[in-house]
C-alpha positions in Angstrom: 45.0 -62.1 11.7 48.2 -59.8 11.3 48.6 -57.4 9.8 50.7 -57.2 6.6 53.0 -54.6 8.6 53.7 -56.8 11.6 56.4 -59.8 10.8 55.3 -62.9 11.5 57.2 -64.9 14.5 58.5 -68.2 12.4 59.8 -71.1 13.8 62.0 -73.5 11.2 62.9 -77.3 12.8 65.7 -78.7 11.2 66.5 -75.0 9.9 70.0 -74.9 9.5 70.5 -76.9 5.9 68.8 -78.0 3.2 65.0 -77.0 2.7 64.7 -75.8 6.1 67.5 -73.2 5.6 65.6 -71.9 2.3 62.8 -72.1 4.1 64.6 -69.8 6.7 65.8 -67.6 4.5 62.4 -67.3 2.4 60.7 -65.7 5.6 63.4 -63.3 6.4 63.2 -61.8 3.3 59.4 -61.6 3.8 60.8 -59.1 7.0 59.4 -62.1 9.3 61.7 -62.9 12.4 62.8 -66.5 12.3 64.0 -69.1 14.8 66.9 -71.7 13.4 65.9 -74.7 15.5 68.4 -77.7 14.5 70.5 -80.6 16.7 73.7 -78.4 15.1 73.6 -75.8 17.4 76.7 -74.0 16.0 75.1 -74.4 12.6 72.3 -73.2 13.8 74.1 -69.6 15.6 75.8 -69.4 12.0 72.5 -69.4 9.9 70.7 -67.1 12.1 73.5 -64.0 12.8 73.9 -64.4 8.5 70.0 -63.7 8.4 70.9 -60.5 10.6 69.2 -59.0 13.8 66.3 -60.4 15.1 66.6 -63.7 13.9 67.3 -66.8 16.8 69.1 -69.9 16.9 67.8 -72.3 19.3 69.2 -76.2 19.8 66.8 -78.7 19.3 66.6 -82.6 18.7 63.0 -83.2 17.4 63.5 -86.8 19.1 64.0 -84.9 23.0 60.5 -84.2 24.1 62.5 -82.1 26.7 64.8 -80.4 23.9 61.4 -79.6 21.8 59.3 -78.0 25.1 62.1 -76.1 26.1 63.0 -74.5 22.5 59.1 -73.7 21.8 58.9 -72.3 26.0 61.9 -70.1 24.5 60.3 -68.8 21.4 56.9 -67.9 23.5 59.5 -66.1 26.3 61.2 -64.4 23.6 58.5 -63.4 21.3 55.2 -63.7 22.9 53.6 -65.5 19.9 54.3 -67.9 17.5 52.7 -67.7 14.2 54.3 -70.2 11.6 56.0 -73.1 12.2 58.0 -75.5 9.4 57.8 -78.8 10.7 60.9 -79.9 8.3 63.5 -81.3 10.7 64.0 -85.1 9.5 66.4 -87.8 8.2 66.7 -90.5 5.6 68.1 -93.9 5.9 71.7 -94.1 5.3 71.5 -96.3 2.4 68.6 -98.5 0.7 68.4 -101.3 2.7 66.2 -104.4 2.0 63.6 -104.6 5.6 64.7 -108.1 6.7 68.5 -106.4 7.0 67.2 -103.3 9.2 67.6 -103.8 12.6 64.5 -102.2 15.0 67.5 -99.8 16.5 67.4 -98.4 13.0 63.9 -98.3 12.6 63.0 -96.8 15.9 65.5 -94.1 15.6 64.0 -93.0 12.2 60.4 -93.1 13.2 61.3 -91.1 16.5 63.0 -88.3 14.5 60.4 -88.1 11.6 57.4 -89.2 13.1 57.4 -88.9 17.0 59.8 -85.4 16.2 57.5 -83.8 13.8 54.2 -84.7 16.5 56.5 -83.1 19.5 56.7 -79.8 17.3 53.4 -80.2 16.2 52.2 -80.5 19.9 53.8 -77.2 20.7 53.3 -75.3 18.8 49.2 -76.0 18.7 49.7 -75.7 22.6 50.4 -71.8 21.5 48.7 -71.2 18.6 45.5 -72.4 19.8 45.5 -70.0 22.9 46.1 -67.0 20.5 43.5 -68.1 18.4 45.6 -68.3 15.0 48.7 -70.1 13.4 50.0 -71.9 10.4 51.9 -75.4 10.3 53.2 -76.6 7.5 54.6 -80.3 7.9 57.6 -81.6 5.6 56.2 -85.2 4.1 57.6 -86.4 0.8 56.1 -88.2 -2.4 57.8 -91.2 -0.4 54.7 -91.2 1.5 53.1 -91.2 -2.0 54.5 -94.0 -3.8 56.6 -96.8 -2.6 60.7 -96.2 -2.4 62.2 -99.4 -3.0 64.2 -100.7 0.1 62.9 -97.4 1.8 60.4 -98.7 3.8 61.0 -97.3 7.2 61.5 -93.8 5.5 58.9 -94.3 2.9 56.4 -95.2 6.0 57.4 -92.7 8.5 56.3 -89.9 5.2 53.1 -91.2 4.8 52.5 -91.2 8.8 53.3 -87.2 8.6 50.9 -86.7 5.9 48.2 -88.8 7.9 49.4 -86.6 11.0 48.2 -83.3 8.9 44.8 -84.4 8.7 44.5 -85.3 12.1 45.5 -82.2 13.5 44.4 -79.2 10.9 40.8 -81.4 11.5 41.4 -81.3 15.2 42.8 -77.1 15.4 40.9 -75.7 12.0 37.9 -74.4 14.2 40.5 -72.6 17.2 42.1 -70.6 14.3 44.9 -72.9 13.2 45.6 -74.5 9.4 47.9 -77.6 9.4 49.1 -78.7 5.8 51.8 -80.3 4.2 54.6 -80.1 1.8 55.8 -83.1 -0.2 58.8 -82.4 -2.1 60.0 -84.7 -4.8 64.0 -84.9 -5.3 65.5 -82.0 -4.0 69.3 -80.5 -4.7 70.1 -80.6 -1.2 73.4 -81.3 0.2 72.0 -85.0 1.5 70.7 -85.8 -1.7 74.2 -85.1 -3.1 75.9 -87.1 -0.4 74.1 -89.9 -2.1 75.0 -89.4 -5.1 78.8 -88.9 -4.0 78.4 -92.2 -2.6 77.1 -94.2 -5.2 73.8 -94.5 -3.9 71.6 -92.6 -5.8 72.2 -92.1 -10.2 71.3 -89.2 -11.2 70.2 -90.3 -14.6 67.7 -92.4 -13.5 65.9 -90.2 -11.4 66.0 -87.4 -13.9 64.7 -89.7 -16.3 61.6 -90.6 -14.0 60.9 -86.8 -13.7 58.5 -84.9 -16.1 60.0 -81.8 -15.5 63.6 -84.1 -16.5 65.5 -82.0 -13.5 65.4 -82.3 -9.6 63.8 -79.7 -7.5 65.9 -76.6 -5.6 65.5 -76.1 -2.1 64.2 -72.7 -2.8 61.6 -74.2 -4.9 60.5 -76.2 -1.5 60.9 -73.2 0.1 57.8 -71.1 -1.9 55.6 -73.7 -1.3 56.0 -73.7 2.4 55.6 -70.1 2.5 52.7 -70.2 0.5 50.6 -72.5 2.5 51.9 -70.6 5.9 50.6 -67.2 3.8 47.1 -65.8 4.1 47.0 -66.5 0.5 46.3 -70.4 1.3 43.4 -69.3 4.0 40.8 -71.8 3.2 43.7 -74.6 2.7 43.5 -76.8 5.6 44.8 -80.5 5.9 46.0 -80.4 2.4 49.1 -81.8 0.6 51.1 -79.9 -2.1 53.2 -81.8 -4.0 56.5 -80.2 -5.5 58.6 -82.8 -7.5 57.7 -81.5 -10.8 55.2 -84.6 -11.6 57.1 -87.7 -10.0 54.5 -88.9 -8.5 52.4 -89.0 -10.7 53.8 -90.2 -14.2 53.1 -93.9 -14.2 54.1 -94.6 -17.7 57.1 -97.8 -18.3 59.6 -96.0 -20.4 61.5 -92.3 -19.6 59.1 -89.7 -18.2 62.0 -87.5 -19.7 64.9 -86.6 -21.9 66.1 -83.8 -20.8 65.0 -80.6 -18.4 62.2 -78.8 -19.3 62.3 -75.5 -20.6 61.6 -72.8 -18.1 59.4 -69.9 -19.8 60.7 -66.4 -18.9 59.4 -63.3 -16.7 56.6 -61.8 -18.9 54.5 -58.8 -17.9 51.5 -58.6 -18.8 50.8 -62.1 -18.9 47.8 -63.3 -21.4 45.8 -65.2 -19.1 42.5 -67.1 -20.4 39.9 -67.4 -18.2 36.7 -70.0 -19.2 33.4 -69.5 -17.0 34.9 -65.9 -16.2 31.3 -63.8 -15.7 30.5 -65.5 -12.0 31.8 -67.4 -9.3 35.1 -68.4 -9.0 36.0 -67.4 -12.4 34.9 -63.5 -11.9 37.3 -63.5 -9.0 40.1 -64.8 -10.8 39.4 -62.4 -13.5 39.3 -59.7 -10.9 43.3 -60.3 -9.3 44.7 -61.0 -12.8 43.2 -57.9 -13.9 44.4 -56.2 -10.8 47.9 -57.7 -11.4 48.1 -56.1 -15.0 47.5 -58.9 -17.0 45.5 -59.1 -20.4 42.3 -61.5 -20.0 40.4 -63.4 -22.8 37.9 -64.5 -21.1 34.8 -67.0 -22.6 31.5 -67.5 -20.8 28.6 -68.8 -22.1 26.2 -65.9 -20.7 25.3 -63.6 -23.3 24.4 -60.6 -20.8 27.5 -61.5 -18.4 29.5 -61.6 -21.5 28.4 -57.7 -22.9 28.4 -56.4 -18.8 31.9 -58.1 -18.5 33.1 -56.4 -21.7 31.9 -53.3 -20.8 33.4 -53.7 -17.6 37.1 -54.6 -18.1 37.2 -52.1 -21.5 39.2 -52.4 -25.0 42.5 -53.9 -23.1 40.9 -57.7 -23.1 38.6 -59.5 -24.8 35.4 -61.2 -23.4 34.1 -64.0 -25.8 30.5 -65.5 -25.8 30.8 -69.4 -26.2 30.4 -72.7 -25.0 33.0 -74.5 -23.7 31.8 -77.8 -25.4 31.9 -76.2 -28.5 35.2 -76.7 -29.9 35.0 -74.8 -33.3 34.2 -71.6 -30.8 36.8 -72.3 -28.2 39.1 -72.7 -31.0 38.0 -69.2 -32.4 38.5 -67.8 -29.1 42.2 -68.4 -29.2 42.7 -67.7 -32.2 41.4 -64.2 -32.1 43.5 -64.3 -28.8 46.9 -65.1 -30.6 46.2 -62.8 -33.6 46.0 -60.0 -30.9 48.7 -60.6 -28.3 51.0 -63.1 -30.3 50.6 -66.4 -27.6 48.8 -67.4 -24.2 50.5 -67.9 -21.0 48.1 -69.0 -18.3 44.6 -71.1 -18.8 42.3 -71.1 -15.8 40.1 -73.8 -17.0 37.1 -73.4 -14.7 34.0 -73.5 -16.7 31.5 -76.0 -15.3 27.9 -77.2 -14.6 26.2 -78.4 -11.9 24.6 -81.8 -12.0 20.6 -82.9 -12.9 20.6 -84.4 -9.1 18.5 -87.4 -10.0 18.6 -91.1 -9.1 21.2 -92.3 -11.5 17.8 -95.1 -11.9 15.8 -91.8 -13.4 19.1 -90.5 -15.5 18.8 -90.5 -18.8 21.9 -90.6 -21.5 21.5 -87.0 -22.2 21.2 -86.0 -18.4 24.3 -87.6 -18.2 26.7 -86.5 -21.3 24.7 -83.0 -21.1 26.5 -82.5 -17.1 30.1 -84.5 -18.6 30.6 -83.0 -21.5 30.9 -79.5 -20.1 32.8 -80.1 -16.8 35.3 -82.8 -19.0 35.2 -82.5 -22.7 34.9 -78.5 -22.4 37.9 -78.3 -20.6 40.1 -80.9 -22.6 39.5 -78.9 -25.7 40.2 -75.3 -24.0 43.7 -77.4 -22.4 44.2 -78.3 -26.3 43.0 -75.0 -27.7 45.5 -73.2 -24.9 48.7 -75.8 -25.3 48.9 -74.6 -29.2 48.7 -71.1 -28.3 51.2 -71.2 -25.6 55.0 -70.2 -26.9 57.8 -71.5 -25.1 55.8 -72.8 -22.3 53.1 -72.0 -19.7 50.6 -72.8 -17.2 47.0 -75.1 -17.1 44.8 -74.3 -14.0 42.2 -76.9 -14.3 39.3 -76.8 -11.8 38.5 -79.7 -10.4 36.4 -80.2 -7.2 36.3 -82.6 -4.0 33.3 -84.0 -6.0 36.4 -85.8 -8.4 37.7 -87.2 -4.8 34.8 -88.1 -3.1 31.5 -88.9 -3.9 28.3 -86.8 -3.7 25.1 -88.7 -4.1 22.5 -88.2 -7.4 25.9 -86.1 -8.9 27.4 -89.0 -10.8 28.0 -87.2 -13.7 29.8 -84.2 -11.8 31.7 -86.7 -9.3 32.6 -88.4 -13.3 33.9 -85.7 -14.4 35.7 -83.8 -12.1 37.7 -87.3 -11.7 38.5 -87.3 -15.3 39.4 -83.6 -15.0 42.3 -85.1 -12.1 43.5 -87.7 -14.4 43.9 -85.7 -16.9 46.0 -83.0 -15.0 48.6 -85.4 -14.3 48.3 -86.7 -18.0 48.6 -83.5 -19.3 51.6 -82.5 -16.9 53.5 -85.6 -17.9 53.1 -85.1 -21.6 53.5 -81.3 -22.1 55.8 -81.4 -19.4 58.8 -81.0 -22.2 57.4 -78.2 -23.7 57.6 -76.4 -20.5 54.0 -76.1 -19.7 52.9 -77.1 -15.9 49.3 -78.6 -15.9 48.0 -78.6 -12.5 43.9 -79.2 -11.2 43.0 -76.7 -7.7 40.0 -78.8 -6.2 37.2 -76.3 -4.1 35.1 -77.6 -1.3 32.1 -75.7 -0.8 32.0 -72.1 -2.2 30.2 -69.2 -1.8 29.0 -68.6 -4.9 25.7 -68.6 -7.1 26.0 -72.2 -7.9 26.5 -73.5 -4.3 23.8 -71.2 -3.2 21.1 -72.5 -5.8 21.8 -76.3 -4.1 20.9 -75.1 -1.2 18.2 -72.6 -1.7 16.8 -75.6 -4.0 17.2 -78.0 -1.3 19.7 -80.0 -3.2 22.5 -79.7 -0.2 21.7 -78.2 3.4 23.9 -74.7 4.5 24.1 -76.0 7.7 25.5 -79.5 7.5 27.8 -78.4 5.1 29.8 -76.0 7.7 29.4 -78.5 10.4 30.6 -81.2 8.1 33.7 -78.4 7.1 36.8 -78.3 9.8 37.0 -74.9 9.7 33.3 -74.4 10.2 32.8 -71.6 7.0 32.2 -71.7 3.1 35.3 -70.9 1.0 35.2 -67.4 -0.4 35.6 -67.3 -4.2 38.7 -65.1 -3.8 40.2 -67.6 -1.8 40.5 -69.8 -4.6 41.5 -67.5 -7.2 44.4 -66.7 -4.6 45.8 -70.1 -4.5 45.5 -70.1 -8.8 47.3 -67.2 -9.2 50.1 -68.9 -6.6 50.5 -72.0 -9.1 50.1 -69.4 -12.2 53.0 -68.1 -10.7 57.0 -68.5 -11.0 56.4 -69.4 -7.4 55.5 -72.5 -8.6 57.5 -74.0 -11.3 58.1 -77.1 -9.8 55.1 -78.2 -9.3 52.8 -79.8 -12.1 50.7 -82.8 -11.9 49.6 -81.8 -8.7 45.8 -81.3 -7.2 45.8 -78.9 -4.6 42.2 -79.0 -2.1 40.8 -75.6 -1.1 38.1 -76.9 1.1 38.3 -75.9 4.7 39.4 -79.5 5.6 36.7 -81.3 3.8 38.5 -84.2 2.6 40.5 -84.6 5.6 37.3 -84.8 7.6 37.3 -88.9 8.0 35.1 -89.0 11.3 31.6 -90.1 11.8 30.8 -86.9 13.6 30.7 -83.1 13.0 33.8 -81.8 11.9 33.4 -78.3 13.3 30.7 -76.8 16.1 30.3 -73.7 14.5 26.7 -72.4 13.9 
């Protein structure tokens, strides 16, 4: 790992315009040297000497295997390392155009630039970053990989290959020090997307109106995403995709997802940030770096003697409630005394949970069951409710989900249940408070270190070791790695992004193989 003193050697394909030029421009101010590769070399020089000294242009068609060896050969001559690269260069089709009318010229060309172009870069730059032992890649997809574009297929397919493309490779590089993930923006201001518009082949209001958020995206919202996921913040993100298109993809209502653009809530310092399951695990860590970040915490726990140590601990400048989540009249109170005190709530970090019974769903009983749901679901529906009328002029919902809501886990049904439910009703959420400026978005952890994951396996319930081997990246997450990526989408970082489910899981559910997914011991 570097360290935070030394700037970071970036590499940005298609840099010159668009996303990849905020993209460009987000690093440099970071103090990170970038190289401008794009086929518009002069573009290119331009962007680079407006960056200042120590920043490269370099000429490079993705679709030139020669073009993309000899640009990356440069960057290693140059620099001697490579650390990030934006795999953003790519192209749309001209104009919507039903599949029987495309020719396979056009298809071909579009599929070498997007999907042969981003593996080239890909290719490289693992050549390098897997000899030094560390690297970041962040891939440009698009929720046209998500859901289908109509008359887009070529484009539409070529996304959904990239995003396939991540997996592969962050489950292929995770254990030799490398994290592949990607970036799907939604409808971005770029200067393509207006050429469309110009041309009468995109309206406006109709895609606004199929936003939540009721506005496109700006490049430089794109832009913090991919530097997110390239950050150290994002160190136990592997083979994931963030979506920013402020909850396109994932309204599926008939009518409007919109009126009109959400409101944006302003700069506020300190935040009042609420924190459920705060006393251990996950939750003390994200108490920990809001804390640290000045914020005020109310934070409920059902642990009596956590609760009073907690108290003690963080002093008369927050509050540290004793309740159960699945007690509404409490969570309610809770708030309440919250608002009385500060006047609103900001954030919610809805991570209270339980582990499951672990029995054959044939020995379950109805109270085994609700007993797990009720506090992993109907817990943090009524905190999300309790939070949403405390919230002024907008906010944020952190719910904690779990790869256990994507996958399933044997004898957990109940968890698996409700951390599903939890998903669904982050994008719900998102799409229906969307107008009142309040982004609703679920992080899911793989495995953790912390007491909960620990009592599995000390109880026999899951085994240490095939959970690392089954884990690209060959480790448990650290709890601090989590709360890192919440405070990223607590943050203005983020405001495009709602309705979204972010993995932190070392590559767990990109792991699709019948093998071990790392060889670590």
């Amino acid at each position: 790992m570097l360290s935070k003193a030394t700037p970071r050697v970036v590499l940005v394909t298609g840099g010159a315009d668009g996303i990849g030029w905020a993209a460009a421009q987000r690093f440099a101010r970071a103090g990170d040297r970038v190289l401008i590769a794009d086929r518009n070399v002069e573009r290119a020089v331009e962007r680079a000497d407006s960056l200042g000294a120590g920043h490269v242009a370099i000429a490079m068609d993705v679709s030139s295997e020669a073009q993309v060896r000899e640009g990356f050969d440069r960057a290693l001559r140059e620099f001697g390392r490579l650390d990030v690269l934006v795999n953003n260069a790519g192209v749309t089709d001209p104009q919507p155009i039903a599949i029987l009318d495309q020719t396979a010229d056009e298809i071909r060309r579009l599929q070498s630039i997007n999907v042969t172009g981003a593996f080239l870069a890909a290719r490289e730059a693992g050549r390098i970053m897997t000899a030094q032992g560390r690297g970041a890649i962040v891939n440009l997809a698009s929720g046209a990989g998500l859901v289908a574009l109509a008359k887009r297929t070529s484009y539409s397919a070529s996304k959904a290959a990239v995003i396939s493309l991540t997996r592969t490779l962050a489950c292929e590089w995770a254990a030799r020090g490398v994290r592949v993930n990607a970036v799907l923006p939604g409808y971005t201001r770029t200067q393509m997307v207006q050429d469309q518009i110009d041309r009468g082949l995109l309206s406006p209001s109709t895609v606004l109106a199929r936003i939540p958020a009721g506005r496109m995206g700006e490049p430089e919202e794109m832009a913090e995403g991919i530097f997110f996921l390239a950050s150290d913040e994002a160190s136990y993100i592997v083979g994931a995709t963030l979506v920013v298109d402020g909850g396109y993809t994932v309204y599926g209502g008939a009518g409007p997802a919109s009126s009109a653009p959400a409101p944006a809530a302003g700069p506020r310092s300190p935040r009042i940030v609420t924190v459920t399951g705060g006393v251990s695990g996950i939750g003390r860590s994200v108490v920990e770096l809001f804390r640290a970040a000045g914020d005020r915490l109310l934070v409920i726990d059902r642990d009596a003697d956590g609760v009073r140590t907690l108290a003690a601990e963080l002093g008369g400048d927050h509050l540290v409630v004793q309740a159960d989540v699945t007690d509404v009249a409490a969570v309610d109170a809770a708030f309440a005394r919250a608002k009385a005190r500060w006047g609103r709530v900001d954030v919610l970090i809805n991570n209270a949970g339980a582990a499951d019974v672990s029995k054959s769903t044939l020995d379950q009983t109805a109270e085994d069951f609700t007993g797990v749901y009720d506090v992993n679901f109907s817990g943090p529906l009524a905190a999300a409710q309790a939070a949403a009328r405390a919230m002024s002029d907008g906010g944020v919902i952190i719910n904690l989900g779990s790869i256990a809501g994507l996958a399933a886990l044997p004898r957990r049904n109940a968890y698996c249940a409700a951390k599903a439910a939890v998903t669904m009703m982050t994008r719900s959420l998102a799409c229906e408070w969307a107008s009142a400026g309040i982004r609703v978005n679920t992080v899911a952890p793989g495995y953790i270190d912390t007491p909960a994951v620990l009592t599995l396996t000390s109880t026999g319930r899951a085994q240490l070791e095939k959970i690392v081997r089954r884990t690209p990246i060959g480790r448990l997450g650290d709890p601090a790695e989590v709360a890192r990526v919440i405070a990223f989408l607590a943050s203005p970082a983020a405001s495009y992004i709602t309705g979204a489910t972010l993995s932190v899981d070392g590559g767990w559910m990109a792991f699709g193989d019948a093998g071990d997914a790392s060889d670590i011991h």
